[in-house]
C-alpha positions as CSV (number, residue, x, y, z in Angstrom):
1,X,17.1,47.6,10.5
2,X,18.1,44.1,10.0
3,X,18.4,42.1,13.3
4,X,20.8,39.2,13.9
5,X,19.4,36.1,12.0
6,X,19.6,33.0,13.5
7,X,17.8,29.8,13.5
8,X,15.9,27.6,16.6
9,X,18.9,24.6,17.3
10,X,21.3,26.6,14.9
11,X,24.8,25.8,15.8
12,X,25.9,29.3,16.8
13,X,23.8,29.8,19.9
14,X,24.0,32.8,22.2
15,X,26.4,32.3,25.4
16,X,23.2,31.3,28.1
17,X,22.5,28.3,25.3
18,X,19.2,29.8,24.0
19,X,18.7,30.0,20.5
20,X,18.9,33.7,18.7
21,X,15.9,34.8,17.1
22,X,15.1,36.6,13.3
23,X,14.1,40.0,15.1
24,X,15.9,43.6,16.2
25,X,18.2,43.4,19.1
26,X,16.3,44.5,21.8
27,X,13.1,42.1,21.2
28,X,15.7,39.3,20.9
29,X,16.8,40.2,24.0
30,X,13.1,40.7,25.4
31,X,12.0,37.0,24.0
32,X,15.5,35.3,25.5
33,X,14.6,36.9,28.7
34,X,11.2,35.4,28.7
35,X,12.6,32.3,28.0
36,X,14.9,32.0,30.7
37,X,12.0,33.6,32.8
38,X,9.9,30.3,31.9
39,X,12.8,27.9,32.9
40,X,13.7,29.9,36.2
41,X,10.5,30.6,37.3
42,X,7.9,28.9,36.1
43,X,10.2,25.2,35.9
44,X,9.1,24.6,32.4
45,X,10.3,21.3,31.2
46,X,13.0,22.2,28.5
47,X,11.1,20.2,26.2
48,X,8.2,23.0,27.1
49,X,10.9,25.6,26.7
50,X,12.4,24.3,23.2
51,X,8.4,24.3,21.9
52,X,8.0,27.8,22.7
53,X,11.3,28.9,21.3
54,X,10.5,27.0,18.0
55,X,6.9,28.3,17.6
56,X,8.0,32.1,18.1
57,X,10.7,31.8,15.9
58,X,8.7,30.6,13.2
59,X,5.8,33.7,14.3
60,X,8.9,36.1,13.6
61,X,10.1,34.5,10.6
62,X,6.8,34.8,9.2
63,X,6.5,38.2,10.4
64,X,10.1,39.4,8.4
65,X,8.6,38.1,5.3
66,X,5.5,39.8,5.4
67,X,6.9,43.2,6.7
68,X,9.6,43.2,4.5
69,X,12.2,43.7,7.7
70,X,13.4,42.1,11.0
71,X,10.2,42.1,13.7
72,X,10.8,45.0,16.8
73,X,9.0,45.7,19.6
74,X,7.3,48.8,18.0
75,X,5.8,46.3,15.4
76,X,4.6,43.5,17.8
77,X,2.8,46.5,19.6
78,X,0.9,47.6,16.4
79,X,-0.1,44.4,14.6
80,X,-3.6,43.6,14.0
81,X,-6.0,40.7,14.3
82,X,-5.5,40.4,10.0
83,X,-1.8,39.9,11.0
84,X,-2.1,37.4,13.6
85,X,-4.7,35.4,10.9
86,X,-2.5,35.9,8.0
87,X,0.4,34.1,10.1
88,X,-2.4,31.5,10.8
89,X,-3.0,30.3,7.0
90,X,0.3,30.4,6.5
91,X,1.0,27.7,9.1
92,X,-1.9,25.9,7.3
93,X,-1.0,26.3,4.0
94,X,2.6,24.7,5.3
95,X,0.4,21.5,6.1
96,X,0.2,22.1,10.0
97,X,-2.2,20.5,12.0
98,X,-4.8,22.3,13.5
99,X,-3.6,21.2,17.1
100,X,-0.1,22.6,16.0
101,X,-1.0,26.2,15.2
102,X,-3.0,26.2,18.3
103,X,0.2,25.4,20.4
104,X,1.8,28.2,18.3
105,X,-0.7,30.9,19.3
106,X,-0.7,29.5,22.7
107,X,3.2,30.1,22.8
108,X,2.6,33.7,21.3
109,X,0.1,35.0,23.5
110,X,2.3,33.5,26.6
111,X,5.3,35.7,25.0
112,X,3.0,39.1,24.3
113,X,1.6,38.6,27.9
114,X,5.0,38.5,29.3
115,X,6.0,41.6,27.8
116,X,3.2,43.4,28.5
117,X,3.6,42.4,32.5
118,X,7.3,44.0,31.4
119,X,5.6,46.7,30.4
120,X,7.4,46.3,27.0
121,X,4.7,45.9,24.8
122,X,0.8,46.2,24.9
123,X,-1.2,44.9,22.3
124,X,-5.0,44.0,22.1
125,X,-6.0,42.0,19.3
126,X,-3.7,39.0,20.1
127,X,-6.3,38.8,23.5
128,X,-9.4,38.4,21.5
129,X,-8.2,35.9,18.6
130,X,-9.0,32.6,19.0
131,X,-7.3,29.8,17.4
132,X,-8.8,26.7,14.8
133,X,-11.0,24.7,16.4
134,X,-10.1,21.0,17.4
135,X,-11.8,18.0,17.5
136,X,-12.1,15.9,20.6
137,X,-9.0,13.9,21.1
138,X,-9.3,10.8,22.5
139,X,-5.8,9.2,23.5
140,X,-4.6,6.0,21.8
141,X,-3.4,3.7,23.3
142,X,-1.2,0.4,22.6
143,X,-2.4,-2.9,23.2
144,X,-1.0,-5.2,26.1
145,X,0.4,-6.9,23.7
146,X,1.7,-4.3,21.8
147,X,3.5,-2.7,24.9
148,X,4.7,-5.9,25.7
149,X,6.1,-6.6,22.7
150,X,7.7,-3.2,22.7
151,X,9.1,-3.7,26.1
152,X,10.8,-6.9,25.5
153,X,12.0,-5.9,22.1
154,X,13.4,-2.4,22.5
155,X,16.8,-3.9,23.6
156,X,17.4,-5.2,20.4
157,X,18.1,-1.8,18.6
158,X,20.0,-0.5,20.8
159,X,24.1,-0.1,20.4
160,X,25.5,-1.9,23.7
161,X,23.8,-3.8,26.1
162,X,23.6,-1.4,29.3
163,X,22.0,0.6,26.8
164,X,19.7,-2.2,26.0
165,X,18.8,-2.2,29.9
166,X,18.5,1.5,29.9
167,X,15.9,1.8,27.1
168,X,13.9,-1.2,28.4
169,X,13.9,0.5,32.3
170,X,12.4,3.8,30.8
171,X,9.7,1.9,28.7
172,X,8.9,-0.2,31.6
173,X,8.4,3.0,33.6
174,X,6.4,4.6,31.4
175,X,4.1,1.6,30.7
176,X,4.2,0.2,34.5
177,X,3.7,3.7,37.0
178,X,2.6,6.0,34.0
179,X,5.3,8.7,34.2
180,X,5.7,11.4,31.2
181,X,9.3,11.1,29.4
182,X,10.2,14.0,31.4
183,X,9.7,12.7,34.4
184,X,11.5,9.4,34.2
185,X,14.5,11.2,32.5
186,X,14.5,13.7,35.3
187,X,14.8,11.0,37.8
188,X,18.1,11.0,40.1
189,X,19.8,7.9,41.6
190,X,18.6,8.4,44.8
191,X,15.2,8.1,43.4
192,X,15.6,4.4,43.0
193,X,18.4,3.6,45.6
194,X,20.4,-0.1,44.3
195,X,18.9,-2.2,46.8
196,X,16.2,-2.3,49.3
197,X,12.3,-2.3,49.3
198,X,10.2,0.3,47.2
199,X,6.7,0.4,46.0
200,X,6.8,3.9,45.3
201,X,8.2,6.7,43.8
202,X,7.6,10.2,44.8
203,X,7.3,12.2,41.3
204,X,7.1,16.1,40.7
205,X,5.1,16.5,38.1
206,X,4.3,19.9,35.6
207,X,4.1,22.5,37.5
208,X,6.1,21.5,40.5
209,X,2.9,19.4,41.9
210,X,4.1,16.6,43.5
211,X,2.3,12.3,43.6
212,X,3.0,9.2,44.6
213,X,3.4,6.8,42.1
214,X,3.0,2.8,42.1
215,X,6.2,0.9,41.1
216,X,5.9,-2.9,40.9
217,X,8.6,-5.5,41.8
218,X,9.0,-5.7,37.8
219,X,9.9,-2.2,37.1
220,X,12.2,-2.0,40.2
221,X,14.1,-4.8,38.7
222,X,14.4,-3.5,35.3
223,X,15.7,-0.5,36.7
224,X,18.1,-2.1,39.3
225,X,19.3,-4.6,36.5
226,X,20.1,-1.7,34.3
227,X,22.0,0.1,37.9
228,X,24.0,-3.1,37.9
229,X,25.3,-2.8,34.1
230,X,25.6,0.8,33.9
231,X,29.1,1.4,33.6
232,X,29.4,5.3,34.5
233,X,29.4,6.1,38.0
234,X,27.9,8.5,39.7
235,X,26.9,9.8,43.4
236,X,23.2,9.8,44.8
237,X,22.4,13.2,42.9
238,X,23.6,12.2,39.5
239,X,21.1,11.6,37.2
240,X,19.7,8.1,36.6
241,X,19.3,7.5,32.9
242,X,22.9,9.2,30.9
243,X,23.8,8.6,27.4
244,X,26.8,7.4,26.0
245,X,28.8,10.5,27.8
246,X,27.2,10.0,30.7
247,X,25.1,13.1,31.0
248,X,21.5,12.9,31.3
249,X,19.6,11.1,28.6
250,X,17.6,13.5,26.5
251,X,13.9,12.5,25.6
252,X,15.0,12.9,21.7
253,X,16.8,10.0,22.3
254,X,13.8,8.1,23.4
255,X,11.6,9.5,20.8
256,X,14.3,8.8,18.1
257,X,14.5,4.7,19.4
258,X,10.4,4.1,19.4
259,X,10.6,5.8,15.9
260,X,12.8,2.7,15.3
261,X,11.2,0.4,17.1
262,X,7.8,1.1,15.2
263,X,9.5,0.5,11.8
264,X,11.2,-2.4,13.4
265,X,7.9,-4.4,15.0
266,X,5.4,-2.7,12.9
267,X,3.4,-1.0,15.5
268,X,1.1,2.0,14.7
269,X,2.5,5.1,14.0
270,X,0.6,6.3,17.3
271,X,3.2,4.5,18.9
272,X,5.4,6.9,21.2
273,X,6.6,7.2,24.9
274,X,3.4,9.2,25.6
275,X,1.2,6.7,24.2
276,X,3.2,4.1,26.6
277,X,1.2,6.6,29.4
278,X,-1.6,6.4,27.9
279,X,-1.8,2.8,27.8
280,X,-0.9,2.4,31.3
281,X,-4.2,4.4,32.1
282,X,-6.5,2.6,29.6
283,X,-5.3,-0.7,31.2
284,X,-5.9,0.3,34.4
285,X,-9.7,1.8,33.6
286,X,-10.5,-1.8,31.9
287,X,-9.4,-3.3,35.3
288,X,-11.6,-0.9,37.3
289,X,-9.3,1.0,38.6
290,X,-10.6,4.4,40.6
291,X,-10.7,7.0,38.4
292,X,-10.0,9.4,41.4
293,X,-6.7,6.8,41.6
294,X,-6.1,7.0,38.5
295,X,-6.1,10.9,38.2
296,X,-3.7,10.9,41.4
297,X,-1.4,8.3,39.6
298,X,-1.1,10.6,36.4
299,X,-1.1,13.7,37.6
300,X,-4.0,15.5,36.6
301,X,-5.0,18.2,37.9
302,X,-8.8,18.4,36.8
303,X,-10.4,14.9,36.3
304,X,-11.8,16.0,33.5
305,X,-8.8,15.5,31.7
306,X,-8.4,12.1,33.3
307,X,-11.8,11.3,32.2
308,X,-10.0,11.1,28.3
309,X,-9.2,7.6,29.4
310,X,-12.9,6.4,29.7
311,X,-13.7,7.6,25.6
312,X,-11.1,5.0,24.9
313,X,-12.6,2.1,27.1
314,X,-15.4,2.7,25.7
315,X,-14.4,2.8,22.2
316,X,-12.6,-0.8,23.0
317,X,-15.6,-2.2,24.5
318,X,-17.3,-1.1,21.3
319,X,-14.8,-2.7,18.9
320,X,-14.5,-6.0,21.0
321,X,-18.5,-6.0,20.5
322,X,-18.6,-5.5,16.5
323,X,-15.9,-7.9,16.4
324,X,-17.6,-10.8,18.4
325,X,-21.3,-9.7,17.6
326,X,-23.0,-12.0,15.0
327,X,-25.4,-9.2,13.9
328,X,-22.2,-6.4,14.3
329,X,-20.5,-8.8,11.2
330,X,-23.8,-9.2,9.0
C-alpha cells in the first residue's frame, strides 16, 4: 500500500510547487489541499506554510515507521492518544526542543481539524492531548550597540554593493519601525515611493490586520539609497527587496547573512532578524514609550503578548543594578 515517497524541499515537487508527502495517495492529496487551503484562505505567510508542511511530514514519517506502511486516511482516523505520545518522544529523543514539538502538534491538530471540517477524517484523542510544557519566554534582545554594530557592518558580507544597501535597508527596518522579516520582504515599491515625504508605512500584518508604522528620516534613506543602486527595474507593484535574479528576496536569505554576521562580529547566537524586532521594542519600553503604542506599532493583537517586552526591561534594569551595586559585587 506504499504511497509516493517524497521529501519536504525535495527536488521533484508536485506541479502546484508543494512538496509530496510519505503517505497513500488520497491523504497526500487531502494534506496538499489543506495547504493550499492555508495560503488561499487563511494568507499564511509561506514561511507559516513551509513550517506546517515540514512538521506533518515528519508526523507521517514517523507514523510509516511505526506502522510498518505509508499513513492513509483510515489510519489517521483510528490512532490513539499512545500514538500521538509515542510520536512525541520520538521528536524528543531526536534532541527537539520542547517549543519545537509544540509547534509540531500545533501544525497536526490544524491538519486533523481541517479534515474533519472536510468531513474526511474524525478523530478524538488528537483534541484532548496536550503538548510539553514550556517555560516563560522572555525575548532577547540585542544591545544598541549590538544592533548598531550589526547595521553598519552587514554590508561587509555581502557579494556586490547594491546588495550591501539592500541587506543594511532590511536590518534598518527591522531595528528602526519593528517589522517581522515577512513583512519587510513583502513590501512593494510603491510602499516607499523614490522621493517625497513619509513618516509612515502602512503594514498588514498576520492575519491580514492592518497598522501604521513609524519610519524615521534614517530608515527612509537607507531604503531610498538602496532604490538609487538597485540595478533591476521594476514598476510600482514589483517587489521592493529581489535577489540577484530580481525576484523577491526570500527571508532564508536574511536568515543565512545574520548567521554570517554573528560569526563575523561575534554577537550572541540569539542574534536574528526577529531579535532585531525585539530590540526595537525593548528600546523603545526603556524610553517610556506607551505600551498601548507600542502594541499598535508591533502588531499585537492581545497586550499581553506585548507585555513580553517589560520581563526584559526589567531583567536589564536588574543586571545594570548588580553590575553597578557595591553590595550586588560583594
Amino acid at each position: 500500500m506504499a504511497g509516493p515517497v517524497a521529501r519536504l524541499s525535495a527536488p521533484d515537487p508536485s506541479p502546484d510547487g508543494f512538496p509530496l508527502f510519505v503517505a497513500e495517495p488520497y491523504l497526500a492529496a487531502a494534506i496538499t489541499s489543506w495547504l493550499q487551503w492555508m495560503e488561499r484562505q487563511r494568507r499564511a505567510r509561506e514561511l507559516t506554510i513551509e513550517a506546517y508542511g515540514r512538521d506533518v511530514a515528519g508526523f507521517l514519517r514517523f507514523l510509516a515507521g511505526h506502522f510498518g506502511q505509508a499513513p492513509s486516511i483510515g489510519m489517521l482516523s483510528q490512532l490513539g492518544r499512545a500514538d500521538f505520545r509515542a510520536w512525541m518522544a520520538a521528536e524528543r529523543a531526536r534532541g527537539l526542543a520542547p517549543a519545537s514539538i509544540a509547534r509540531g502538534l500545533s501544525s497536526i491538530k490544524n491538519l486533523f481539524h481541517h479534515l474533519a471540517r472536510r468531513r474526511l477524517c474524525a478523530n478524538g484523542a488528537i483534541a484532548s492531548l496536550k503538548g510539553p510544557r514550556l517555560p516563560h519566554s522572555v525575548p532577547k534582545p540585542l544591545t544598541v550597540a549590538e544592533a548598531s554594530e550589526a547595521i553598519e557592518r552587514v554590508g561587509d558580507l555581502a557579494r556586490s554593493p547594491w546588495m550591501a544597501k539592500r541587506d543594511t535597508a532590511i536590518l534598518m527596518l527591522l531595528w528602526g519601525s519593528g517589522l517581522r522579516i515577512a513583512e519587510a520582504l513583502a513590501l512593494n515599491r510603491r510602499d516607499i515611493a523614490a522621493e517625497g515625504p513619509l513618516d509612515a508605512l502602512r503594514i498588514k500584518g498576520k492575519g491580514g490586520k492592518e497598522r501604521i508604522v513609524p519610519l524615521l528620516p534614517v530608515v527612509l534613506d537607507a531604503v531610498r539609497e538602496y532604490r538609487m543602486a538597485l540595478p533591476i527595474g521594476g514598476g510600482a507593484g514589483d517587489p521592493l527587496f529581489v535577489g540577484a535574479r530580481g525576484g523577491r528576496l526570500n527571508a532564508r536569505l536574511v536568515q543565512r547573512a545574520i548567521a554570517q554576521l554573528r560569526a563575523y562580529l561575534g554577537l550572541p547566537e540569539t542574534a536574528s532578524p526577529h531579535a532585531l524586532r525585539h530590540s526595537f521594542a525593548t528600546h523603545l519600553l526603556g524610553e517610556g514609550v506607551d505600551l498601548r503604542a507600542l502594541q499598535e506599532m508591533l502588531g499585537h493583537a492581545s497586550l499581553s503578548t506585548t507585555q513580553r517586552y517589560t520581563d526584559v526591561d526589567a531583567a536589564s534594569l536588574i543586571a545594570t543594578y548588580k553590575a553597578a551595586h557595591p553590595r550586588a559585587r560583594s
